[in-house]
N, C-alpha and C positions, 0 to 999 in steps of 0.2 A: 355448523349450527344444528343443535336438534329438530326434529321436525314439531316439536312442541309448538316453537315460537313460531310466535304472529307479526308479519310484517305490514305495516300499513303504510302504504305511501300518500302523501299528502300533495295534490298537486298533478294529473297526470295527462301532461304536458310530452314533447320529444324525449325529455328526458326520462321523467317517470313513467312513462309507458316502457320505455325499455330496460329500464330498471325490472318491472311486472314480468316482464317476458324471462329475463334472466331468471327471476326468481319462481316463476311456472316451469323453467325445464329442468328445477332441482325436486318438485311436486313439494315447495312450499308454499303455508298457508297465507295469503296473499289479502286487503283488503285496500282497496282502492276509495279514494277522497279527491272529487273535485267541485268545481261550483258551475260547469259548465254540465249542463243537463245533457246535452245530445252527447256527450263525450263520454257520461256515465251510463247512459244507456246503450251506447257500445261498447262498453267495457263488461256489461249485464249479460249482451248479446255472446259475449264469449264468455260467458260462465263465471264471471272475476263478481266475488263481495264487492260491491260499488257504491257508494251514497253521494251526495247532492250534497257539498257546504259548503261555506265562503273560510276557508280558514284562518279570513283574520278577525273573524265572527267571536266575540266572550265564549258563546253557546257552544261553538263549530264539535267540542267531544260529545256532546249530549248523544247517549244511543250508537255512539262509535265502539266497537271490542278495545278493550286494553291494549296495546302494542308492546311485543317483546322489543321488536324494532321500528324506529320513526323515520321516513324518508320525507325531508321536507324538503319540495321540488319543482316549487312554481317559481315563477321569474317575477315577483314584487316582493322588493329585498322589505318592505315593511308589512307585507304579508306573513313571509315567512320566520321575521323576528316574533312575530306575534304570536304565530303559532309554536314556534319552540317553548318561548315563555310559558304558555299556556299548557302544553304537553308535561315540560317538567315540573311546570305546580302540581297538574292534577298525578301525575304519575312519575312518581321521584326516580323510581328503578329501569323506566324504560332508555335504552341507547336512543342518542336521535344525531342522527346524519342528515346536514343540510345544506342548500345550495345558496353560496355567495355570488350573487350576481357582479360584485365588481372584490377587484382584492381587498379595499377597506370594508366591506361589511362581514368579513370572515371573523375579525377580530368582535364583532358584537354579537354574533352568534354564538361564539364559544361561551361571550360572556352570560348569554341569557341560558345557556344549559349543555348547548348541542356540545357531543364528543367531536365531531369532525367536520369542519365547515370546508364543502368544496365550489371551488373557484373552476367551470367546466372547462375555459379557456386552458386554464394552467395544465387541467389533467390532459387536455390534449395534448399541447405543449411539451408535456415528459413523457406521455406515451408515445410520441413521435421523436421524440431522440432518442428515446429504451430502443423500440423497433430499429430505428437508422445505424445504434450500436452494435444490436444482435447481428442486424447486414451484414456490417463493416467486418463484425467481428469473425464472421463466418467466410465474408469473401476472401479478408487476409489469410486466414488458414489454409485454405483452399490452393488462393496463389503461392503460401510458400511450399504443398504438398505438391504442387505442380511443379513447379520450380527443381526441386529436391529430385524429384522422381526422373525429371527429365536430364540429369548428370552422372555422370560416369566418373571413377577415380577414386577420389581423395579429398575430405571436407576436413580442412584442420580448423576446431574451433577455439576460441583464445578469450581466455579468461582475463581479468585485469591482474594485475600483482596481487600478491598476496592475498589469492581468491579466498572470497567468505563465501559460506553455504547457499547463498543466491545464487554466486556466480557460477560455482561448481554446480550446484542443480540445476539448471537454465544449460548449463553444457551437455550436460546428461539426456536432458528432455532432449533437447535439438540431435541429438545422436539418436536417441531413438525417434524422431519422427523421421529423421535420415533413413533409416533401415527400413522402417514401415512405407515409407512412400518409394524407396528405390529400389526395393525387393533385393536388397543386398549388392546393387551395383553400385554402392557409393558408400566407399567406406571412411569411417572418420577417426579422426585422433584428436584427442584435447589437451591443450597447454596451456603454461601457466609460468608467469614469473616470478624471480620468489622466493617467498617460502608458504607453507600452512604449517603456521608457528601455535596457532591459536591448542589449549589440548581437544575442545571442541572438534575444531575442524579437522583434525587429525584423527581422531575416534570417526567422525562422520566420515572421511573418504576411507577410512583402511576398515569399517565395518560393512559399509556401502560396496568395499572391495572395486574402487572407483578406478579406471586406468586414467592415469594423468601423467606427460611426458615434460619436463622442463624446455622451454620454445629455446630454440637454436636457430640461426639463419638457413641451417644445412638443411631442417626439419620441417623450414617454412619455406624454404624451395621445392621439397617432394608433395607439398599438397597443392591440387588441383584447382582450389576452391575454397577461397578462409570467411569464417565468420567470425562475428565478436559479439561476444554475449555479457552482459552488464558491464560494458565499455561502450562509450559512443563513437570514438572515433581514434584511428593511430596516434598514438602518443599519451592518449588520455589515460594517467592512470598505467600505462603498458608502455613498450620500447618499441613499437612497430615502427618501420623508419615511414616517416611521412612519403606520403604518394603511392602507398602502398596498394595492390589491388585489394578491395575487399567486398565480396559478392553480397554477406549478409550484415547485416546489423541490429541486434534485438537489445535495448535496456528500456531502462524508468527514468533516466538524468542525461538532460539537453549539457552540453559539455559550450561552454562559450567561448574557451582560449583553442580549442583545434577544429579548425573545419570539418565538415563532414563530407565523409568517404562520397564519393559515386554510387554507392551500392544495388543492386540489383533489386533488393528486399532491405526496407528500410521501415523498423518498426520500433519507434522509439516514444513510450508517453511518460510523461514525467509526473505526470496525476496517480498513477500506481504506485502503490507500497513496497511491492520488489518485482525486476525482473522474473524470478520464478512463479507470479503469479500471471503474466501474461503466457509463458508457455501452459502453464495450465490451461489456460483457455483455449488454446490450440488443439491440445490434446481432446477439450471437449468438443470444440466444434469441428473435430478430424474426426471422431466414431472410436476411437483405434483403441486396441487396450492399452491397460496404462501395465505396467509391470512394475511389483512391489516394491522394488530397490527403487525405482523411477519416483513412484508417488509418495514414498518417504522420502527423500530425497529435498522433493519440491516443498513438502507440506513444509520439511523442518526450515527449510529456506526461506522459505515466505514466514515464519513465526521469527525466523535470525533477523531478518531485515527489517523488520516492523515491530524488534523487539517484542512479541507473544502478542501483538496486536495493540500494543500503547503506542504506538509511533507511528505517524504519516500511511494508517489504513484508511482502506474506502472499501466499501459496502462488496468491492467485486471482491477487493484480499478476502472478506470473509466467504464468497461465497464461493471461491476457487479452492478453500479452505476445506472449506463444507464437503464439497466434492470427491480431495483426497481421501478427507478422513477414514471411510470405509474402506479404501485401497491398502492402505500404510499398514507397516509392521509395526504394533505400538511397544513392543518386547527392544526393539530395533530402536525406534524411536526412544524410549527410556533412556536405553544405554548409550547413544550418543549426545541424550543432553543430561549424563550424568558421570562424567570421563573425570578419573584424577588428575590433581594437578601436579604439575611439574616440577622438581627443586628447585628450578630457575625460578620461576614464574611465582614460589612461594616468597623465595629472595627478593625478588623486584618489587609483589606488593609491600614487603617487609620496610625498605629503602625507602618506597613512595609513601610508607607512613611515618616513619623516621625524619627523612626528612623535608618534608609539607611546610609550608611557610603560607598564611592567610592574610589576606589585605583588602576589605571592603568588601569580603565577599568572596572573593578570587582567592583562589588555592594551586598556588604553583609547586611541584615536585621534581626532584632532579634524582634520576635512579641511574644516572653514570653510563658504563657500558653496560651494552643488553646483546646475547647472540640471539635472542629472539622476541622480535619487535610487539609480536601479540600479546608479549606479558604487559602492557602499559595500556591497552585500553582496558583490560582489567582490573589495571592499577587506578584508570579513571573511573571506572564504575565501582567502586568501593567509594573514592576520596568523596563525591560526590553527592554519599549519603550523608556526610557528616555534618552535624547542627552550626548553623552561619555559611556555611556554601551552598554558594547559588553556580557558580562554574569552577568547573578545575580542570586545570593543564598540564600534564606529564609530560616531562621529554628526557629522551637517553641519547644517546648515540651509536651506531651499528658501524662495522665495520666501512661503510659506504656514505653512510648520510645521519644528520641529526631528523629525529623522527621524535612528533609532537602528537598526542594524543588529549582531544579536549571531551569534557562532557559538560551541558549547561541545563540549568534551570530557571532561569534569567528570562521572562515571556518579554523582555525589551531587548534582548541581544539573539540575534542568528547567529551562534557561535561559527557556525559552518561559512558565512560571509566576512566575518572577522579577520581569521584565519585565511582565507581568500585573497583578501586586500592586506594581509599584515606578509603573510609569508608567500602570495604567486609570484610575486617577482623574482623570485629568488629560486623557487622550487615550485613543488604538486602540493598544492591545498587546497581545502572545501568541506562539504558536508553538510547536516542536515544544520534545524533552529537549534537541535538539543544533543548534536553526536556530532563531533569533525577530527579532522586528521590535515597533520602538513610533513611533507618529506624532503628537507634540503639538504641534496645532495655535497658531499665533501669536494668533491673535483681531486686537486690539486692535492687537498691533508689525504686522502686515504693513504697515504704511507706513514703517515705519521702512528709513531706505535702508541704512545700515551693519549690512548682515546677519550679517556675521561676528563686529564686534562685538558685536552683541546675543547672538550666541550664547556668546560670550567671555565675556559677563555672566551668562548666564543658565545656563547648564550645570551650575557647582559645586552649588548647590541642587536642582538638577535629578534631578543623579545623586548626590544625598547618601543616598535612600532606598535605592536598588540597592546603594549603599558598606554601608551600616547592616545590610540586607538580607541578601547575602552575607559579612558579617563583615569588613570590610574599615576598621570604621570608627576602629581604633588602628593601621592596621597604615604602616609608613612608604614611601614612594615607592623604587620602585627605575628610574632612567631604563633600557629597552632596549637602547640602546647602546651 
């Protein structure tokens, strides 16, 4: 605020008295209002501009200074309706901040003029879970730098299948807080099942210059100490054979079909927008530098998982955000989210527009055999834009499994739950209200050489559940084009 303006608090009570105080140790101009005389003549006694009026008085601005700013602050919620009213007849331009004494009078205050009606109960209320987070959030850092520091060996960290730039940056962080907390006696390696099919995430690790080794039993025998980072627990999403030890565990998604690990460090909130936004927060409340590959890395992770911030952020994605920002290489950053594309991946969205079939809404695509399964969520964020789809569902087939790629716009379908209940009994499904994915594996066909046939065969019954599911199961075919 400039020092021009005029703050007058109306009311100066527990509250607005400290309001006064805050606003005397910035040396703003300060003008105190109450109706309690001995109160104003201590407020005189310290030097404070003070007058004498009832402020639910017509008269109460007669001889008052204009106010840049209004704190209306006394505890008679028909007081201070009155006085707002009054403030913004006489004085249309002035801000006025007022206090609701119960939660239904906030809403009559804004109505009579006030910008901001506070309820004191509530503001304690969230400044007391803000503080109880900062705690938290400082103590867990603390206990995994301790943790870390106090190990020796070998930290192999595990990504889920076919890691996305969350996963892999959450791998990255945790390796460097590895070193920085163990001063180089705990050395790590990071694995990954798989592929990184995507051209994205391919530019992002081979620009990143990222070391990632493909997990082997042999590979997860020589390390000491495993974490998993945007994976909840063995088997989720990864091949880790159940009962596996596993010391650490960091993501943002409560896994419901596999138990969870024993783990030593167990930090899992499903209220964050990506995994790589809680190691950021580590990083901040550990002091440590962040090194440039590390904080691009995360930044781009956290923009991949929350789609550039339209999807499932909260106030920390941004403000973990905030914090790389100045770290990051933005030259770096460019060119990993500006990678060509691939002749396959041109193929498959080619297929998935060819041949698209729409019905009610729903837009299903069959693009046959795929060697590389990330060409189809990109086939579904295309389908997805197109005029009368509300959800669309890709599926191909890979050498191992048929793999379904959904994307929805549908604010009455959780496609991520659909998929869930259409394809987990069978395979790995899930995902968000507006992004999901299902993986069911072949078993017994992976020898079968005519992949696309078999999919040809096997898809109708496949996708009869999600038809029945979604309601779709009288409804008649309408071709897209």
């Amino acid at each position: 605020m400039s020092r021009e303006n005029r703050f007058v608090i109306f009311g100066c009570g527990t509250t607005g008295y400290n309001i006064i105080l805050e606003l005397a140790k910035e040396n703003e101009q300060v003008v105190a209002v109450d109706r309690d005389e001995q109160r104003v003549r201590h407020l005189r006694d310290q030097k404070y501009d003070a007058y004498v009026r009832d402020i639910a008085a017509p008269d109460m601005l007669v001889g008052l200074p204009e106010p840049s700013v209004a704190f209306v602050m006394t505890g008679d919620a028909e007081a201070n309706l009155a006085a707002v009213g009054a403030i913004r007849k006489r004085y249309p331009s002035s801000q006025i901040i007022a206090r609701a004494v119960d939660p239904v009078s906030g809403s009559k205050l804004t109505s009579a003029g006030a910008e901001i009606a506070l309820y004191p109960q509530e503001v304690v209320a969230k400044t007391a879970i803000h503080q109880i987070r900062k705690q938290y959030a400082s103590r867990i850092s603390q206990r995994l730098s301790a943790l870390l520091a106090s190990w020796e060996g070998t930290l192999g960290i595990i990504t889920h299948k076919n890691p996305d730039p969350d996963a892999i940056a959450s791998a990255m962080a945790l390796a460097a807080i590895a070193k920085h907390a163990s001063g180089n006696k705990l050395a790590t390696r990071i694995f990954y099942e798989g592929n990184i099919g995507h051209q994205e995430n391919r530019t992002f690790v081979n620009l990143l210059d990222i070391k990632m080794e493909h997990l082997t039993p042999d590979a997860l025998a020589k390390c000491n100490f495993l974490a998993l980072v945007d994976t909840p627990a063995p088997g989720a999403n990864n091949d880790i054979p159940p009962g596996t030890k596993i010391a650490i565990v960091i993501d943002h998604h409560h896994d419901g079909k596999h138990p969870s690990p024993a783990a030593v460090f167990t930090d899992i909130r499903p209220g964050i927008g990506a995994t790589a936004s809680i190691l950021t927060q580590y990083l901040q409340e550990l002091d440590m530098p962040v090194d440039r590959q590390v904080a691009t890395a995360l930044l781009y992770g956290i923009r991949a998982d929350t789609r550039d911030f339209r999807r499932n952020t909260t106030p920390q994605d941004l403000n973990y955000a905030g914090f790389l920002l100045p770290l990051t290489d933005s030259d770096l950053l460019d060119k990993i989210m500006s990678p060509s594309l691939s002749q396959e991946t041109i193929e498959v969205l080619g297929k998935a527009i060819q041949n698209r079939e729409i019905e009610s809404g729903y837009l299903f695509s069959n693009v046959g055999y795929v060697m590389n399964r990330d060409a189809l969520p990109q086939a579904a964020d295309l389908l997805i834009t197109l005029e009368g789809v509300n959800t669309a569902l890709v599926y191909g087939i890979t050498d191992t499994s048929i793999v379904l790629s959904a994307r929805n716009r549908d604010i009455r379908l959780h496609i991520g739950n659909a998929l869930a209940e259409a394809f987990g009994d069978i395979g790995d499904a899930g995902g968000h209200p507006n992004m999901a994915a299902a993986t069911i594996p072949l078993h017994y066909f992976t020898r079968v050489e005519q992949k696309g046939e078999l999919l040809n065969i096997a898809i109708t019954p496949i996708l009869q559940k999600f038809r029945t599911l979604v309601g779709l199961e009288n409804e008649g075919k309408k071709n897209g084009s």
